[in-house]
C-alpha positions as CSV (number, residue, x, y, z in Angstrom):
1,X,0.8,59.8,-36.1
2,X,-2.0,58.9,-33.9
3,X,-2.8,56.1,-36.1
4,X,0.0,54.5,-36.4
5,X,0.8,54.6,-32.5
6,X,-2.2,52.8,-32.5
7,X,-1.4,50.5,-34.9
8,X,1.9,49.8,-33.5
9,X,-0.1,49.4,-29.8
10,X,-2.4,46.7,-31.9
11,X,0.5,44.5,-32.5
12,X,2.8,44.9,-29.7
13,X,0.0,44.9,-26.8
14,X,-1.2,41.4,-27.6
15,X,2.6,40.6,-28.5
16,X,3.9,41.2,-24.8
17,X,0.9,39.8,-23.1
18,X,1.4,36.7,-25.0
19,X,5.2,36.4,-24.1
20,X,4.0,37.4,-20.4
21,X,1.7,34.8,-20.6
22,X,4.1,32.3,-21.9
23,X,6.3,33.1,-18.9
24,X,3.9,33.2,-16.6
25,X,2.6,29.8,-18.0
26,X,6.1,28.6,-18.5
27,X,6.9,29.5,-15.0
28,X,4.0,27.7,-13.4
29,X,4.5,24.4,-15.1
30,X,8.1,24.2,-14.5
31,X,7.6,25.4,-10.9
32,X,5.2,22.6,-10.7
33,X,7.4,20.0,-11.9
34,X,9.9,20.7,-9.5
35,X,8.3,20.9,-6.5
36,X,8.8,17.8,-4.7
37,X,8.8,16.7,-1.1
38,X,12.0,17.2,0.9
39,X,13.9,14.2,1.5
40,X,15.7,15.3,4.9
41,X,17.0,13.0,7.5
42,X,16.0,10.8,10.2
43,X,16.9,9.2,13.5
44,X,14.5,6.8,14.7
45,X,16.6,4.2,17.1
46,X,17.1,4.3,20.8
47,X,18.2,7.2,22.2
48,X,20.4,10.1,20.9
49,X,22.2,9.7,17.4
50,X,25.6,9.0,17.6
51,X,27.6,12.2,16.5
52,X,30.8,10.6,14.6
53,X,29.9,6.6,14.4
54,X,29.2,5.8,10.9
55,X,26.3,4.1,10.4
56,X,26.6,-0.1,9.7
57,X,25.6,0.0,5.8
58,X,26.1,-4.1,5.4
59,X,23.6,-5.9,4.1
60,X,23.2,-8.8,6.3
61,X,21.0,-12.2,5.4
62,X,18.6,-13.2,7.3
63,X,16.3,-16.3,8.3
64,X,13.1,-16.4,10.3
65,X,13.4,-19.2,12.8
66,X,11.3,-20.6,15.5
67,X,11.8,-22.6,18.8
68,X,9.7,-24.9,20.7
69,X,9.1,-22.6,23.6
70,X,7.8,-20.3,21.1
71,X,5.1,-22.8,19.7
72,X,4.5,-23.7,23.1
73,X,3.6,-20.7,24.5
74,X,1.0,-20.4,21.9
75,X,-0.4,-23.5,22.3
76,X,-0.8,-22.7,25.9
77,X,-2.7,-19.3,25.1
78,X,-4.6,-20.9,22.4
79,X,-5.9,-23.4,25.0
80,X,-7.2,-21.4,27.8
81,X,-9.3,-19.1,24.8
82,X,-12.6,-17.7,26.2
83,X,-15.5,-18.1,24.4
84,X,-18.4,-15.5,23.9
85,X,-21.4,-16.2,22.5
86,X,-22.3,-14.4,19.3
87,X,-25.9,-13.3,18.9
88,X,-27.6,-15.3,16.6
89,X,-27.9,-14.6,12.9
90,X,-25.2,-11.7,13.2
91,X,-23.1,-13.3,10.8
92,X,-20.3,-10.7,10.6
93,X,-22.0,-7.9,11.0
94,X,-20.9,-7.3,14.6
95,X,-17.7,-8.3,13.7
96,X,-15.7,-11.6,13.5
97,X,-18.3,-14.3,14.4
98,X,-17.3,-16.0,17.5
99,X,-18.1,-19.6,16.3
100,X,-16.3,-19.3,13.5
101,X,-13.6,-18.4,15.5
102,X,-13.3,-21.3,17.4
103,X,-13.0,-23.8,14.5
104,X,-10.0,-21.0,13.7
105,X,-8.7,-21.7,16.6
106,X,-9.6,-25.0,16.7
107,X,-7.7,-25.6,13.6
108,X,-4.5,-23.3,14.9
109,X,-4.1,-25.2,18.1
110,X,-4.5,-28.7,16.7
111,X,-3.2,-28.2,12.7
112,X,-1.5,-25.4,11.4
113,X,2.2,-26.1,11.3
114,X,4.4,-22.9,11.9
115,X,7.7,-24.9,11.5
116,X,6.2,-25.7,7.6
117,X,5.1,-22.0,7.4
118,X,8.7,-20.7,8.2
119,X,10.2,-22.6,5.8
120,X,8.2,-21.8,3.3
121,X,8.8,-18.5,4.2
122,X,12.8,-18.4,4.0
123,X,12.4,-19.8,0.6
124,X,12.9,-16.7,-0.6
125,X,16.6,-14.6,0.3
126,X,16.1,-12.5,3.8
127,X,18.2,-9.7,4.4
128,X,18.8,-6.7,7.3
129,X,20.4,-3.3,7.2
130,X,20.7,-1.0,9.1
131,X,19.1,2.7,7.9
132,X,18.2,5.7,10.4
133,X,18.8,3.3,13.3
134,X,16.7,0.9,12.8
135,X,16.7,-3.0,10.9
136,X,15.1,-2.5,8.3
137,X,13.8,-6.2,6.9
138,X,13.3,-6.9,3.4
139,X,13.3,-10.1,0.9
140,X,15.2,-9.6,-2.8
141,X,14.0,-12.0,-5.5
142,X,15.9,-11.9,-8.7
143,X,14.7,-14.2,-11.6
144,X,16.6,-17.4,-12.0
145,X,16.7,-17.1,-15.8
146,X,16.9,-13.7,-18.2
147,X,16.5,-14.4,-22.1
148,X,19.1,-12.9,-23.8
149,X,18.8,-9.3,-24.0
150,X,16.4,-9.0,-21.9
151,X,16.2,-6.2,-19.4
152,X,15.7,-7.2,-15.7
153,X,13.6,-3.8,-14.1
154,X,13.5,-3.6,-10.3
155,X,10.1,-3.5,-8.8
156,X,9.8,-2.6,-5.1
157,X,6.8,-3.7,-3.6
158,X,5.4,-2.5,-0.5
159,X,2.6,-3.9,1.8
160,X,0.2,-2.0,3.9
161,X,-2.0,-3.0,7.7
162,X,-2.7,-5.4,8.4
163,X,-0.9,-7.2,5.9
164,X,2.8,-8.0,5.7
165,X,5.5,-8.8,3.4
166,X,4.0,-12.1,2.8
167,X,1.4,-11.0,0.9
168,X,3.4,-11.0,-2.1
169,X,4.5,-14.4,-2.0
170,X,2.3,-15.5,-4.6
171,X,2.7,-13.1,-6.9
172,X,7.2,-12.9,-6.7
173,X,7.5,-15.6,-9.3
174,X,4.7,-14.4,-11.6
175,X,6.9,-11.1,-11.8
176,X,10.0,-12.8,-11.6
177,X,9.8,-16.0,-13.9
178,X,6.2,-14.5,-16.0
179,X,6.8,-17.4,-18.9
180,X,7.0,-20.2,-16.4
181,X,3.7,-19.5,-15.6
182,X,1.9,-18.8,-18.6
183,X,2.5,-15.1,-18.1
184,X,4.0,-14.3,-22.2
185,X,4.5,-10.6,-21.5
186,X,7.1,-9.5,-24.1
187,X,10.0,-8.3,-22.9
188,X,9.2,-7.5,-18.6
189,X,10.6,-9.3,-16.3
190,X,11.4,-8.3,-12.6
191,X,13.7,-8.5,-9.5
192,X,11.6,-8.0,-6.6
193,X,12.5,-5.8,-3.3
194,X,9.8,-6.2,-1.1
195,X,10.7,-4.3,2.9
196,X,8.3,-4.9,5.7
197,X,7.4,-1.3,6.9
198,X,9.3,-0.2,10.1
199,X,7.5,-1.5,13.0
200,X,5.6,-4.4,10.9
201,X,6.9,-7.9,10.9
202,X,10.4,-8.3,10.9
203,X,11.3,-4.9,10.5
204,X,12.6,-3.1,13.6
205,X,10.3,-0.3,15.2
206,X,11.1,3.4,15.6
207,X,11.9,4.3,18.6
208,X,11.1,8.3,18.3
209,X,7.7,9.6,18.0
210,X,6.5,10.8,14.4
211,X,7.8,8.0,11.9
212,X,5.2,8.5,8.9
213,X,5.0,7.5,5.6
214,X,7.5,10.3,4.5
215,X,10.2,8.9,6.6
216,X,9.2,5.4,5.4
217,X,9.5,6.4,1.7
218,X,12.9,8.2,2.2
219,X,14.0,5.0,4.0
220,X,12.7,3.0,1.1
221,X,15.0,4.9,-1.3
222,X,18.0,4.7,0.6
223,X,17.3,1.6,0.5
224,X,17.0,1.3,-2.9
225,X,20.3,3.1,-3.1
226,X,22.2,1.0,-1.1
227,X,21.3,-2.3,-2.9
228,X,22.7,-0.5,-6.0
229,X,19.6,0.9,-7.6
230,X,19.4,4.5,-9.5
231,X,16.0,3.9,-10.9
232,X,13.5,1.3,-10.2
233,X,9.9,0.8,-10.6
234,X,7.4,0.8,-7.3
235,X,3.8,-0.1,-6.4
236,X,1.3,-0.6,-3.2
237,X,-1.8,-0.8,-2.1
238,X,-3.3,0.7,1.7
239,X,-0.5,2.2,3.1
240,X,2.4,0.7,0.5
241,X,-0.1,3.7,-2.3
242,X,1.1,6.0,0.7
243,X,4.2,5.8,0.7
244,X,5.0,4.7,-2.9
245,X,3.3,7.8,-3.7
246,X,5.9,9.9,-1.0
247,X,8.3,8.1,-3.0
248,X,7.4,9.3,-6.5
249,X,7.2,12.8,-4.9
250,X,10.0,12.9,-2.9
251,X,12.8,12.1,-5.8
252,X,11.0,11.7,-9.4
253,X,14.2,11.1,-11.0
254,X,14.8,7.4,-9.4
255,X,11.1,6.3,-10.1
256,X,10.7,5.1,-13.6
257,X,6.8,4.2,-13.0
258,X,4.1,4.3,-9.7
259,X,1.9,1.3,-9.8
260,X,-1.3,1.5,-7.5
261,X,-3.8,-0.4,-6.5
262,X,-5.3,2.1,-3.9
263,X,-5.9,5.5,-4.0
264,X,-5.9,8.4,-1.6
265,X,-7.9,11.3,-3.5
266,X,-7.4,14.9,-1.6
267,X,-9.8,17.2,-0.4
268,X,-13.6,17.4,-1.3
269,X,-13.6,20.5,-3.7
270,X,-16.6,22.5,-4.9
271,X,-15.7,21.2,-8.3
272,X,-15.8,17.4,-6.9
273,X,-19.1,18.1,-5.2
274,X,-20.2,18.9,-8.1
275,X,-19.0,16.1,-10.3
276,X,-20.5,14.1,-7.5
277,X,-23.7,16.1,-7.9
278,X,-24.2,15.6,-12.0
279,X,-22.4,12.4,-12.1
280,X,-25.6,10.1,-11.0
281,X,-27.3,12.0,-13.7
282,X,-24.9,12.7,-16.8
283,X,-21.7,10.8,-15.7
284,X,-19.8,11.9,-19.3
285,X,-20.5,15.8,-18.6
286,X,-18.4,15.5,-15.5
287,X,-15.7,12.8,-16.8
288,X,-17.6,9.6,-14.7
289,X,-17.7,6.3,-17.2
290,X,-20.4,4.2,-16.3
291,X,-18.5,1.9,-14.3
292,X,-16.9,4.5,-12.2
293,X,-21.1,5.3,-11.9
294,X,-21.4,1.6,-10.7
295,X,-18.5,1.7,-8.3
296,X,-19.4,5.0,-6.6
297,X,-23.2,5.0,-6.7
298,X,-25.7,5.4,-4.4
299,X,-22.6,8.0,-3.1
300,X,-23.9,8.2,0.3
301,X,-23.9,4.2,0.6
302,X,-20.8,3.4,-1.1
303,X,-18.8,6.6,0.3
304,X,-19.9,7.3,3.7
305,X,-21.8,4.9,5.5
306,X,-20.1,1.6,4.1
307,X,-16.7,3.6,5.2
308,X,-18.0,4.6,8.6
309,X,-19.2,0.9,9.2
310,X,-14.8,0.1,8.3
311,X,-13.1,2.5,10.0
312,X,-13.8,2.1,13.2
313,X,-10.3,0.9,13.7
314,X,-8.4,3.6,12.5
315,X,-10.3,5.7,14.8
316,X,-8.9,4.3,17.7
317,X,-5.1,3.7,16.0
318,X,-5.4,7.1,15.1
319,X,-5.6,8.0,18.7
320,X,-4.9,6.0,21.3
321,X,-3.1,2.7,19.3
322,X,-1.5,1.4,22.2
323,X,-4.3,0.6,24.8
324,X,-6.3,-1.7,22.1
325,X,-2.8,-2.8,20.8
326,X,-1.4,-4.2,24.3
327,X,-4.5,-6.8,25.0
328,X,-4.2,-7.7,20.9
329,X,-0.5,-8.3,21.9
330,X,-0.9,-10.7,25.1
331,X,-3.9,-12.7,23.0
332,X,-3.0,-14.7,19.8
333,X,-7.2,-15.0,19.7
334,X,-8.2,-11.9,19.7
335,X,-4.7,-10.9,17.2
336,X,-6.2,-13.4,15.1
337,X,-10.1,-12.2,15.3
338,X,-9.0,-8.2,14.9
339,X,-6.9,-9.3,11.6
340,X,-8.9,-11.9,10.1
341,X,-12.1,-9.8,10.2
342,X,-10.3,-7.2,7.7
343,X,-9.7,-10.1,5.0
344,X,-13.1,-10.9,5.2
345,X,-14.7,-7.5,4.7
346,X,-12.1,-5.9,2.5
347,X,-12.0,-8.7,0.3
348,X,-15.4,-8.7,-0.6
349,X,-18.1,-6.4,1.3
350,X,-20.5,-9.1,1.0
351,X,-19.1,-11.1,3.1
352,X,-20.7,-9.7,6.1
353,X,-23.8,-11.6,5.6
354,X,-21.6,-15.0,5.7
355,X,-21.2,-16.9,9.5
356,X,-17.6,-17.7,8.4
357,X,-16.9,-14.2,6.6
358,X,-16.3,-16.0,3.1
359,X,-12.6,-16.2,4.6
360,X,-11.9,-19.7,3.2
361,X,-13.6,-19.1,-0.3
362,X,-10.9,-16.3,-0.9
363,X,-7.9,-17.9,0.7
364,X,-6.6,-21.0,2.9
365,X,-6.8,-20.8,6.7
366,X,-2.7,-21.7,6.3
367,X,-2.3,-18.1,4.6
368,X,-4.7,-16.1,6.9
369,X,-2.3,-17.8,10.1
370,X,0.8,-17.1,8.4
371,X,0.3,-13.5,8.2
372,X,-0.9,-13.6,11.5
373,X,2.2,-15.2,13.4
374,X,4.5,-12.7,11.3
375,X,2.7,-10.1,13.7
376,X,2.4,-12.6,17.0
377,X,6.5,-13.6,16.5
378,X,7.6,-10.5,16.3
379,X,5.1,-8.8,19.0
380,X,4.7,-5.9,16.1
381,X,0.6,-5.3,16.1
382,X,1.2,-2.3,19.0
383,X,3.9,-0.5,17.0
384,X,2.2,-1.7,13.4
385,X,-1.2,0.4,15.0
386,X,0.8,3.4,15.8
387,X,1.8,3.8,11.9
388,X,-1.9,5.3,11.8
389,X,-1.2,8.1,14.9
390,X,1.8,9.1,13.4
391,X,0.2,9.6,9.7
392,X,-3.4,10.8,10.5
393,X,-2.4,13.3,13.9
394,X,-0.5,15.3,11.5
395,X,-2.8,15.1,8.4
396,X,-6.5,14.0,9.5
397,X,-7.7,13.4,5.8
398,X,-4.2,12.3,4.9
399,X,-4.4,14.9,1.7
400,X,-1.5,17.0,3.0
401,X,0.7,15.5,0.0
402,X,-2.0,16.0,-2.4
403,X,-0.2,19.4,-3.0
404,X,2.5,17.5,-4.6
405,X,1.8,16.8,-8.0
406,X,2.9,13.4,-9.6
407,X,4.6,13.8,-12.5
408,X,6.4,9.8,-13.0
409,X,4.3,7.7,-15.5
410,X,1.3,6.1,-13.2
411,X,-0.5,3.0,-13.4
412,X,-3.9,2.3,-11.1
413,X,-5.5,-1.1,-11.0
414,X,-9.1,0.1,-9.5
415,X,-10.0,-3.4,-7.9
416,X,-14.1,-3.8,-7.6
417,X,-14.3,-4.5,-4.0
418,X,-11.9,-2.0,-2.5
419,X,-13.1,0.3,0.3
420,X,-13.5,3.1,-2.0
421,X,-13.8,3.9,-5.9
422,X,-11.4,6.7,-7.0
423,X,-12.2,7.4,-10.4
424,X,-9.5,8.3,-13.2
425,X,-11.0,12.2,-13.8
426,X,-10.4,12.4,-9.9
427,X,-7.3,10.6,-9.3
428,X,-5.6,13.1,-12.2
429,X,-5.6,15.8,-9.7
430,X,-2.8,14.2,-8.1
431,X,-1.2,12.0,-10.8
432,X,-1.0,14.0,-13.5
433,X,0.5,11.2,-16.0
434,X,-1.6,8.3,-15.6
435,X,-0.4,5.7,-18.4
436,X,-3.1,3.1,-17.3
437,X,-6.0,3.1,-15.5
438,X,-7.8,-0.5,-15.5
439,X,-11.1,-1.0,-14.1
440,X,-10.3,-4.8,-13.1
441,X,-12.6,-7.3,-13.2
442,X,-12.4,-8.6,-9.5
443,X,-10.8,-8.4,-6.2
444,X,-10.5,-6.1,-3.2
445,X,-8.3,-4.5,-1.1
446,X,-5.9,-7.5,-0.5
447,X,-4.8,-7.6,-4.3
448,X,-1.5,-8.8,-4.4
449,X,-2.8,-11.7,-2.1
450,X,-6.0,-12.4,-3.4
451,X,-5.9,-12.2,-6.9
452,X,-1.9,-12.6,-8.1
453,X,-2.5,-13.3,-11.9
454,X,-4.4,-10.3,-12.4
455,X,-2.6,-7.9,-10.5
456,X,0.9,-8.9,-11.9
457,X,-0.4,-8.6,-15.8
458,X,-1.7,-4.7,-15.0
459,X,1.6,-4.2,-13.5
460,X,3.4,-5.8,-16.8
461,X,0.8,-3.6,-19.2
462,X,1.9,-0.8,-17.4
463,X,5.7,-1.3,-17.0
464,X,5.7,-2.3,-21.1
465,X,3.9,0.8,-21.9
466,X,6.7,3.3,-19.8
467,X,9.1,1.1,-21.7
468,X,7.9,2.0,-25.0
469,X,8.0,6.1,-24.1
């Protein structure tokens, strides 16, 4: 009797432990996949929210316009500019190179046309509406012509500091009209939805303390909603990764695909010290190729002392944005000279060494200006600097999210020059369904901007492959 009890315990001990396991295992991936952010609710206009007034859900167009008092006025600050010296041979290293700066100015004052600017910019369709209490401003692109049966896929594209809205302007009709310009990608085409963050640009500032990038991405789907859309694709870089990411986490079933150029990895963990430990050494025991090797080596160079030398600025609007913001906002100059200097070193981080940053060998003065008024015009660096307090005072290392697993197919465009190198084995921590991960042959933090062509093919790869699942 004793031996077949024990016979019987043979079979059914390893029997239940393997359902409980299934369970248990069952349990955890399932309670994984569900757990997402909590979209809530927001109030962020002047004031207390209206109890019973229904909020204004029109979609309204909208054109960027200018005046002659406006132009004025800047000619009249651009005039009495004072120069300082920059010591000599500093290049960029102590920042934007004051006698560069001058022929900037120089060519602002005398050159640059803003009334040519703005029209080019309302070439593409402006709209407002109204979500949380604030305008929120956005441009929506469809393509002009669809080949028969030939699905259109809505892309929403967001920007991050201190860029704008604009930075996407010459990438819209690569995504929007890809066989017009030598783009043959198959089947993917694209309308584009492209908001300017609250408090950027054209889009109306919050009013309330503690607008982050989860309110942003939960205004970004209503968004999304309200211009008819169940599912769509997104993407961004800088804070656009942010809040894309939010996104994806916040309501996986309207996200069809996440497209990043940027990521935010969580937490150093004994297992990623470690990883950074071996990887120098044997790269393939710890899942490193031998360009993320390239990218992210020497560690100490790439990862903390190049980083410390950048982020001086988020230091300050992660504290105290508004006393740096309010002389940025009175002085077109030094607007121009706190902006400017970001396109030079997080384009390429060479181009410290250059007097003129390498600005004009990556893009025309007419571009760098443009993106520039957008935040003069609308008096939005002060309220576009507190997007930092709000984010990093409630999440230092901003890996609070990372907690949040991603589930929605993921694309990631790892751009040479970007601030930091987040390789595929540690960007799976978080996005746990990466469909592409292309190590891209050139370009920095300023993608969308700075290098269109390659940026919108990745996105096509990536959008044909979620297709085809």
């Amino acid at each position: 009797r004793s031996f077949e009890y024990s016979q019987k315990n043979a079979v059914l001990v390893p029997a239940a432990a393997l359902g409980l396991g299934g369970m248990l295992l069952y349990w955890l991936r399932s309670g994984r996949k569900i757990k997402t952010i909590d979209m809530g609710d927001g109030w962020w206009g002047s004031g207390e929210r209206p109890i019973q007034r229904k909020e204004d859900e029109s979609i309204r167009p909208f054109k960027i316009e200018t005046s002659d008092k406006e132009i004025e006025d800047l000619h009249r600050r651009l005039d009495h500019f004072r120069f300082t010296p920059h010591v000599e041979g500093a290049a960029f290293h102590y920042g934007f190179n004051s006698s560069y700066l001058r022929k900037v100015v120089a060519y602002w004052r005398n050159q640059f046309d803003w009334r040519k600017q703005v029209e080019m910019l309302n070439k593409y369709p402006h709209f407002h509406t109204t979500i949380e209490g604030i305008d929120i401003h956005f441009i929506h692109v469809k393509p002009s012509y669809v080949p028969h049966g030939r699905a259109v896929q809505p892309l929403l594209l967001v920007h991050g500091w201190p860029g704008s809205f604009y930075e996407f302007y010459k990438i819209i009709p690569l995504l929007t009209e890809p066989a017009r310009h030598g783009l043959n990608e198959g089947d993917v085409v694209f309308e584009v939805i492209c908001p300017s963050i609250p408090g950027y640009g054209f889009s109306e500032a919050p009013h309330q303390k503690g607008f982050d990038s989860i309110a942003t991405a939960r205004i970004f789907h209503k968004l999304m909603n309200r211009l008819g859309f169940k599912e769509y694709y997104v993407q961004g870089g800088d804070w656009g990764s942010r809040i894309t990411t939010n996104m994806a986490q916040m309501l996986p079933q309207s996200v069809k695909g996440l497209h990043l150029n940027l990521v935010f990895v969580g937490k150093q963990s004994l297992g990623r010290i470690i990883c950074i430990m071996l990887g120098a050494y044997v790269p393939w025991l710890v899942g490193l190729s031998r360009e993320d090797v390239r990218r992210s080596y020497p560690f100490m160079q790439k990862n903390f002392y190049d980083v410390m030398r950048e982020s001086g600025y988020l230091h300050i609007q992660a504290t105290k944005p508004d006393t740096a913001g309010c002389g940025l906002n009175d002085s077109p100059v030094g607007l121009a000279a706190y902006i400017l200097e970001k396109f030079s070193t997080w384009t390429d981080k060479s181009f410290l060494n250059k007097d003129d940053g390498g600005l004009e060998s990556k893009y025309s003065l007419d571009e760098l200006l443009t993106n520039v008024m957008i935040y003069w015009v609308t008096s939005s660096i002060v309220s576009s600097m507190r997007y930092y307090k709000e984010n990093i005072s409630k999440d230092p290392d901003l890996s609070a999210h990372s907690r949040y697993a991603v589930y929605v197919p993921t694309g990631i465009a790892a751009f040479p020059q970007e601030i930091l190198h987040v390789p595929r084995v540690w960007a799976k921590d978080v996005y746990k369904n990466i469909i592409t991960f292309s190590y891209m042959p050139r370009g920095g933090h300023f993608a969308a901007f700075e290098e269109p062509k390659l940026l919108a093919q990745d996105i096509m790869q990536f959008v044909r492959k979620v297709e085809q699942l």
